[in-house]
KEKE-3310 file (N, C-alpha, C; in steps of 0.2 Angstrom, whole numbers, plus 5000, padded with zeros to 4 digits):
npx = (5005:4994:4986:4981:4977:4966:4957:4952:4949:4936:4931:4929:4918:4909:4905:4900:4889:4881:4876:4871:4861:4852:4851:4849:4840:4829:4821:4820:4808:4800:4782:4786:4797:4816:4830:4843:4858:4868:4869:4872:4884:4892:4889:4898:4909:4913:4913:4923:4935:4940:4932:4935:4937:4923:4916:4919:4921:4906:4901:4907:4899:4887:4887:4890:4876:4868:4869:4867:4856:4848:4835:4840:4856:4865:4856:4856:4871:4873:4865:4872:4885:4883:4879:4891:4899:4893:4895:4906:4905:4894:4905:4914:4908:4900:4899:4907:4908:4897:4881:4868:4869:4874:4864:4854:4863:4863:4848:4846:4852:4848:4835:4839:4843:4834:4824:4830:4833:4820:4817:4824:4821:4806:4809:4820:4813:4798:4790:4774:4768:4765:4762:4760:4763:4775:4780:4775:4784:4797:4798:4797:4809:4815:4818:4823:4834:4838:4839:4848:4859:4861:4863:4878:4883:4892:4904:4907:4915:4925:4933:4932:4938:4952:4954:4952:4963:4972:4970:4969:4976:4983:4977:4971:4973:4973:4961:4951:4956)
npy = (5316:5326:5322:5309:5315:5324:5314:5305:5316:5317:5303:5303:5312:5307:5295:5304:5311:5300:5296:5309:5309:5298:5300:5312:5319:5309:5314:5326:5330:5333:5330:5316:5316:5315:5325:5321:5320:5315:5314:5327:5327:5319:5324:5336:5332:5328:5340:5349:5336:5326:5318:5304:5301:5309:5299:5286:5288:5291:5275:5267:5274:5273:5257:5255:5262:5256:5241:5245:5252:5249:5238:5232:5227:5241:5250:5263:5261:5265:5274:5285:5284:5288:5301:5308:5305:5313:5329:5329:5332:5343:5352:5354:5363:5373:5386:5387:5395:5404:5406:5404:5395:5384:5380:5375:5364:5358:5354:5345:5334:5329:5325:5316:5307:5303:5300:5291:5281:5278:5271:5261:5252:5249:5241:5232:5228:5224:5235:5244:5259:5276:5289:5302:5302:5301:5311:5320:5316:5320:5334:5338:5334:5341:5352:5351:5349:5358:5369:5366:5364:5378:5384:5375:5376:5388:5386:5375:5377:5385:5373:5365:5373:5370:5356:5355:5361:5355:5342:5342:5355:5370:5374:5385:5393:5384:5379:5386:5391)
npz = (5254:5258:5248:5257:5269:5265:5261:5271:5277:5272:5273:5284:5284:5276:5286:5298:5292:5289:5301:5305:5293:5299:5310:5317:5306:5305:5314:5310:5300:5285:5281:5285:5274:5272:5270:5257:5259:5256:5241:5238:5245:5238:5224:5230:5230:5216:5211:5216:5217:5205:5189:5192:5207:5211:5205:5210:5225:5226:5224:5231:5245:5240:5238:5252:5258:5252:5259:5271:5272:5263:5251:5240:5234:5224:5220:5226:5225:5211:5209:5215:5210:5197:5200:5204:5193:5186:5192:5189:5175:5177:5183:5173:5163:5170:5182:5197:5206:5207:5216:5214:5202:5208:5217:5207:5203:5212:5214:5202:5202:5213:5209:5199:5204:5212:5204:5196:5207:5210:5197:5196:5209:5206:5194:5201:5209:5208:5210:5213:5204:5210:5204:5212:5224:5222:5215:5224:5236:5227:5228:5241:5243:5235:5238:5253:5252:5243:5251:5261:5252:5252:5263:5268:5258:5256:5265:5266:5252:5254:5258:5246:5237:5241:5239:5226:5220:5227:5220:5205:5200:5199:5186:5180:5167:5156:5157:5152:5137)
capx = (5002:4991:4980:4980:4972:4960:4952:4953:4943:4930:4929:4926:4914:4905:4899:4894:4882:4876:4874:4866:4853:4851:4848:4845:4835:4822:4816:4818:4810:4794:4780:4791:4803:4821:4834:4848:4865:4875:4868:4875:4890:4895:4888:4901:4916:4913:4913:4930:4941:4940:4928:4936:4936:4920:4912:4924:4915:4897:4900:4907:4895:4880:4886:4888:4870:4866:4871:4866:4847:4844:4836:4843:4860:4865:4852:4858:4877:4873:4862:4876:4890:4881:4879:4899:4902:4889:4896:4912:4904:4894:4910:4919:4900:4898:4904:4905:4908:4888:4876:4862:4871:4877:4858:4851:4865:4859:4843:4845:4855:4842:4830:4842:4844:4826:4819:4835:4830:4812:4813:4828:4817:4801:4812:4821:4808:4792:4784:4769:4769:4763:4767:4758:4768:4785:4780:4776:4791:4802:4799:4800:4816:4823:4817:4825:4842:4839:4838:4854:4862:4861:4864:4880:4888:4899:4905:4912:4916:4935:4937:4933:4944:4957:4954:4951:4969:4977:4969:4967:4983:4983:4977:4965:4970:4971:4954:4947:4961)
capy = (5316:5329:5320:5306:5320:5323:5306:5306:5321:5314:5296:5304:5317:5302:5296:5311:5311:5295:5301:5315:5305:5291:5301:5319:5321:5305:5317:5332:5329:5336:5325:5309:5317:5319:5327:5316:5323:5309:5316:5335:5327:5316:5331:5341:5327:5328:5345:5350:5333:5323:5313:5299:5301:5308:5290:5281:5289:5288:5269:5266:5276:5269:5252:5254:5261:5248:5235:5246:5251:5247:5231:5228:5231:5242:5255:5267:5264:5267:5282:5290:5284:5292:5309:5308:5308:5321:5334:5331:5335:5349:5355:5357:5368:5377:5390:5383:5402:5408:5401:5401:5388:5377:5377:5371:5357:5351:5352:5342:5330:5325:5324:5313:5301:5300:5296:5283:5276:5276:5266:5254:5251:5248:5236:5227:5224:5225:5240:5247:5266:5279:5294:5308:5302:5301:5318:5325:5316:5322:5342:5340:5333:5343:5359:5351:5350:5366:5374:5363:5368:5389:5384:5375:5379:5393:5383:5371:5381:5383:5367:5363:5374:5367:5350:5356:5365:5348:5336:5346:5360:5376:5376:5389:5397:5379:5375:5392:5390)
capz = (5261:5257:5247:5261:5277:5260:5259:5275:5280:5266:5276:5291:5285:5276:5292:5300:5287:5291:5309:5304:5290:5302:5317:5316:5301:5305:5318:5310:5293:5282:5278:5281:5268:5274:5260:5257:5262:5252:5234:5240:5246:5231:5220:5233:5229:5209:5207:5215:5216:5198:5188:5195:5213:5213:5202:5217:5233:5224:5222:5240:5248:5239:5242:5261:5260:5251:5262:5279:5271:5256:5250:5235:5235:5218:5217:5229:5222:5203:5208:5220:5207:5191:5202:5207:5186:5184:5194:5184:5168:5178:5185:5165:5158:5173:5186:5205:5210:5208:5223:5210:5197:5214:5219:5201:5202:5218:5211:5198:5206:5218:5206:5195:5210:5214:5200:5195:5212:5208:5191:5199:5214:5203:5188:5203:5215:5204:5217:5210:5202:5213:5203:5214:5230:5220:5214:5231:5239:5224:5226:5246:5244:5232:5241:5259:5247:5240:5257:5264:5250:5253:5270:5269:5252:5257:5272:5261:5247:5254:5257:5239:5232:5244:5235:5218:5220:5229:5215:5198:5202:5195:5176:5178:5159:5151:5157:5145:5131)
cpx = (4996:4983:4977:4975:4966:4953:4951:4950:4936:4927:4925:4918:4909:4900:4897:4892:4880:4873:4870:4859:4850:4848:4843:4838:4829:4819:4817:4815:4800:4790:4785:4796:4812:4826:4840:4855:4869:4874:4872:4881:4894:4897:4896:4910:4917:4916:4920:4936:4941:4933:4928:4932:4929:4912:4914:4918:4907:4898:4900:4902:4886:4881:4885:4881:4866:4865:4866:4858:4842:4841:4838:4850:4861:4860:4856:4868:4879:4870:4869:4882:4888:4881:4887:4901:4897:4891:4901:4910:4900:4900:4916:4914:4900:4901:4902:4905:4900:4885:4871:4861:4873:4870:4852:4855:4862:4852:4841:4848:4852:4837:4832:4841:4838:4823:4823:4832:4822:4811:4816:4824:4811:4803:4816:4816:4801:4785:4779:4771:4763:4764:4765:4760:4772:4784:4780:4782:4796:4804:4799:4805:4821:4822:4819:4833:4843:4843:4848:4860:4864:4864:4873:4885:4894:4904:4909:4916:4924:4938:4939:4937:4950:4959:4953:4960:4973:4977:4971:4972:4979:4981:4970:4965:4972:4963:4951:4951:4964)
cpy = (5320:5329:5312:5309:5321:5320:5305:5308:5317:5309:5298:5309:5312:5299:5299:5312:5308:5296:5303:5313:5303:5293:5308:5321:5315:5309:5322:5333:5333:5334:5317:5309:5318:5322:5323:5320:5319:5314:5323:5335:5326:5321:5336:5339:5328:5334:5347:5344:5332:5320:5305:5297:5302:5301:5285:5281:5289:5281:5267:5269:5272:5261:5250:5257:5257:5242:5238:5246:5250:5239:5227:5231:5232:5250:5258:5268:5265:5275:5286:5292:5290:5299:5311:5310:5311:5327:5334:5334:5343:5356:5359:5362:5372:5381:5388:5391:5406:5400:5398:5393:5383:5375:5374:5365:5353:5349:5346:5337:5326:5323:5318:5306:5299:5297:5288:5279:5273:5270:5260:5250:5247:5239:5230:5223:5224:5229:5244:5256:5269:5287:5301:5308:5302:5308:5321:5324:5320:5330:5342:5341:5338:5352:5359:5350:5356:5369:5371:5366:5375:5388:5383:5375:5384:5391:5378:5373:5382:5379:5362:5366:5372:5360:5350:5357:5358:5342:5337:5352:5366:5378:5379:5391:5390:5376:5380:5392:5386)
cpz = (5261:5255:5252:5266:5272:5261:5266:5280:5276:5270:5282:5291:5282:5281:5297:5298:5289:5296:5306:5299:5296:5310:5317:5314:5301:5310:5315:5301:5291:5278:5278:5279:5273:5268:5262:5255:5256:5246:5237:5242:5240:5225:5222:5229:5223:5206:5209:5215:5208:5196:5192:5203:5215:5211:5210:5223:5231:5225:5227:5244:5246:5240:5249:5262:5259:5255:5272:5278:5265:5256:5247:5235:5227:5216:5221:5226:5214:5203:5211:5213:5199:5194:5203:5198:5182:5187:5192:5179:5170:5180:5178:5163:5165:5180:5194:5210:5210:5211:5218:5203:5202:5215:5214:5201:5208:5217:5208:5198:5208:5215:5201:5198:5211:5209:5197:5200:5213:5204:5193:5206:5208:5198:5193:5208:5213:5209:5214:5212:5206:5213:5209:5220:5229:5219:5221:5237:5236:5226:5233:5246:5242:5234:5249:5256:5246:5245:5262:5259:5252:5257:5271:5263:5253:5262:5267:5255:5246:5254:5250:5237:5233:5242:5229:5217:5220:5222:5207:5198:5199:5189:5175:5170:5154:5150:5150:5140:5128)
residu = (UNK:UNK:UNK:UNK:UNK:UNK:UNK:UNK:UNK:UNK:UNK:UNK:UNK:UNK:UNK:UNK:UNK:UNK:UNK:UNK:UNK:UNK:UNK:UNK:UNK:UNK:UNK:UNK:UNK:UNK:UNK:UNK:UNK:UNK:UNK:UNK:UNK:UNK:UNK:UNK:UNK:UNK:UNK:UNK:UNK:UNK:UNK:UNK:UNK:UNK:UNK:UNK:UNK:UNK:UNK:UNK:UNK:UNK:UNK:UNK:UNK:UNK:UNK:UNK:UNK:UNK:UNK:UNK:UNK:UNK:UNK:UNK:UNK:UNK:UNK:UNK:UNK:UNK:UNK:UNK:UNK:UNK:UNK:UNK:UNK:UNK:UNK:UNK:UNK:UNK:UNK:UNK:UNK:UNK:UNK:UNK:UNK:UNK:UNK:UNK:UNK:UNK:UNK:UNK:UNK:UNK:UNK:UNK:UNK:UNK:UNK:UNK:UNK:UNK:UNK:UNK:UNK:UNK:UNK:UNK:UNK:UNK:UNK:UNK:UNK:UNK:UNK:UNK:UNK:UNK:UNK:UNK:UNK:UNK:UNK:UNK:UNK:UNK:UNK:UNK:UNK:UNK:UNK:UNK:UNK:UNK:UNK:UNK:UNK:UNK:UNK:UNK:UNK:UNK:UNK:UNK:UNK:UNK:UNK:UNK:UNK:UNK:UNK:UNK:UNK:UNK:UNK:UNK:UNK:UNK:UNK:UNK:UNK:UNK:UNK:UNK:UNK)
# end
């Protein structure tokens, strides 16, 4: 039952993101750039549910972008789904309790997603390279992330461990031995 209210909170928090992409942040954005909430979330779902689950909401969540603004459907669900089983593998190498290693993964997340979404854009739609705009977009981005991160990483913090606890129990000293 537990993990039902769970999945549940997730779906719902899902589209209040889009909300918030969709409306908020087209007006409140810098150079054009807005930071993309999904990466940060997925990132968020990887690191305390599973590998699994967070490959699952990467997929679904990039498909439904897919379909609402993307043009090709795919890119957006292969970039979210790869970030969903990177924050598993961040999640095994690394400590989620230092702000400083949260705000390197979102870093490098965003930056993972950008440019997979650059080369897949480019490979499926034959868009011409513009490297000194993807770079100026790439470091807005991942410094309007950064900043999102700081912002609501602690705020989430509980609820992840509240779903690392639910999915993955108790095996703090088999994880180290």
């Amino acid at each position: 039952m537990k993990k039902v209210v769970i999945n549940l909170i997730l779906i719902i928090t899902t589209f209040i993101l889009y909300l918030l992409q969709a409306n908020f942040f087209s007006w409140f954005n810098i150079a054009g750039v807005m930071p993309n909430l999904f990466v940060l979330f997925v990132l968020f779902i990887g690191l305390f549910a599973n590998r699994t689950m967070g490959a699952i909401y990467g997929l679904i969540i990039g498909i439904l972008l897919d379909l609402v603004i993307g043009t090709k459907v795919g890119i957006y669900s292969i970039g979210l789904g790869l970030i969903g089983f990177l924050a598993a593998i961040f999640d095994k190498n690394f400590s989620k309790d230092s702000r400083m290693t949260i705000m390197v993964m979102g870093m490098v997340a965003t930056a993972i997603f950008e440019i997979l979404s650059y080369l897949l854009n480019y490979i499926l739609m034959a868009t011409n390279i513009e490297i000194i705009n993807f770079v100026k977009i790439l470091i807005i981005e991942i410094i309007f992330n950064l900043l999102l991160t700081i912002i609501l990483y602690p705020l989430l913090q509980k609820f992840g461990y509240y779903i690392e606890n639910e999915y993955k129990g108790n095996k703090i000293l088999t994880r180290y031995f």
